[in-house]
C-alpha positions as CSV (number, residue, x, y, z in Angstrom):
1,X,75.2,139.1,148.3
2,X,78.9,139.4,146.6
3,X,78.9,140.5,143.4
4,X,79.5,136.9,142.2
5,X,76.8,135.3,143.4
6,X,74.7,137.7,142.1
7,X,76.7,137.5,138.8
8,X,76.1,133.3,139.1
9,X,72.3,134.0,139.9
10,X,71.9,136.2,136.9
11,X,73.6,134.1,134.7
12,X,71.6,131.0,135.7
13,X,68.0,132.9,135.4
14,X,69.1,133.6,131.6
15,X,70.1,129.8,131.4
16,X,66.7,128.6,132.4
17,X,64.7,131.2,130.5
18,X,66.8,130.5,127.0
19,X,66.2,126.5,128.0
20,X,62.5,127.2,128.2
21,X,63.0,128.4,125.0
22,X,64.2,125.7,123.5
23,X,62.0,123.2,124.6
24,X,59.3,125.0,123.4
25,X,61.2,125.2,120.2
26,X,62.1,121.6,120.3
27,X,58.4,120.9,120.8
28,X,57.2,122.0,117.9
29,X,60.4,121.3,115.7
30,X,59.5,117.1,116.5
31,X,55.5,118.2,115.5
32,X,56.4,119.2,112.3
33,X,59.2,116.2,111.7
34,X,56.4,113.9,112.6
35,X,53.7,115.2,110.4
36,X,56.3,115.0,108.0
37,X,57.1,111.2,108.1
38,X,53.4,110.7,108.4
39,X,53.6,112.5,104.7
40,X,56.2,110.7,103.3
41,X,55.0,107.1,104.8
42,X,51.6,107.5,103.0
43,X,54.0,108.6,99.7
44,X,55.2,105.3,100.5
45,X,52.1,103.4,100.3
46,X,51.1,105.0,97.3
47,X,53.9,104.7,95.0
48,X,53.5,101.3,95.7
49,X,50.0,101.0,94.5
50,X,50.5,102.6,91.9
51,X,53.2,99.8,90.7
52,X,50.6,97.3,91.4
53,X,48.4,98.6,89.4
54,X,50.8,99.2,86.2
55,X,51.7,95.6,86.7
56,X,48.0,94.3,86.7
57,X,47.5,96.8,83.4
58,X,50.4,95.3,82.1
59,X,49.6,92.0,82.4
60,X,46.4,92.3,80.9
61,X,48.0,93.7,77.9
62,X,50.3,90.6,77.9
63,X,46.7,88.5,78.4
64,X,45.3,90.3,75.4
65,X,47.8,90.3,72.9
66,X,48.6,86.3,73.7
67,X,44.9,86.1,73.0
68,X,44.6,88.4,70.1
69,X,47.1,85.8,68.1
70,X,45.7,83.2,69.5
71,X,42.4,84.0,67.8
72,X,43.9,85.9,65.2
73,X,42.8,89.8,66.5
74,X,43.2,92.1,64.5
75,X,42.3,90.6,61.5
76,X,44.8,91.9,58.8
């Protein structure tokens, strides 16, 4: 062989090992980005119940005050 084609093949043999590499690297880059949107999509779901659930307490406070001067609660 010349001295370029060994020169290509040695070159191409350090392509394909820093490809393996990355691939592997890749791999577990998307793991992590994935068990990070699974993370943040359950955030999601959460903040939202938690706004339900000042909105149902704050409605009952609205209910209860109506009803305390409806009935004239607290007596003064």
């Amino acid at each position: 062989m010349s001295d370029v084609e060994t020169d290509t093949r040695d070159r191409v043999i350090r392509l394909e090992t820093q490809m393996e590499h990355m691939e592997k690297t890749l791999a577990n880059m998307s793991t992590k980005v994935d068990s990070m949107h699974a993370l943040l999509q359950q955030a999601r779901g959460a903040r939202w119940f938690l706004v339900g659930i000042a909105m149902v307490i704050g409605a009952a406070g609205g209910f209860l005050v109506k009803l305390g001067t409806i009935v004239g609660w607290p007596v003064r």
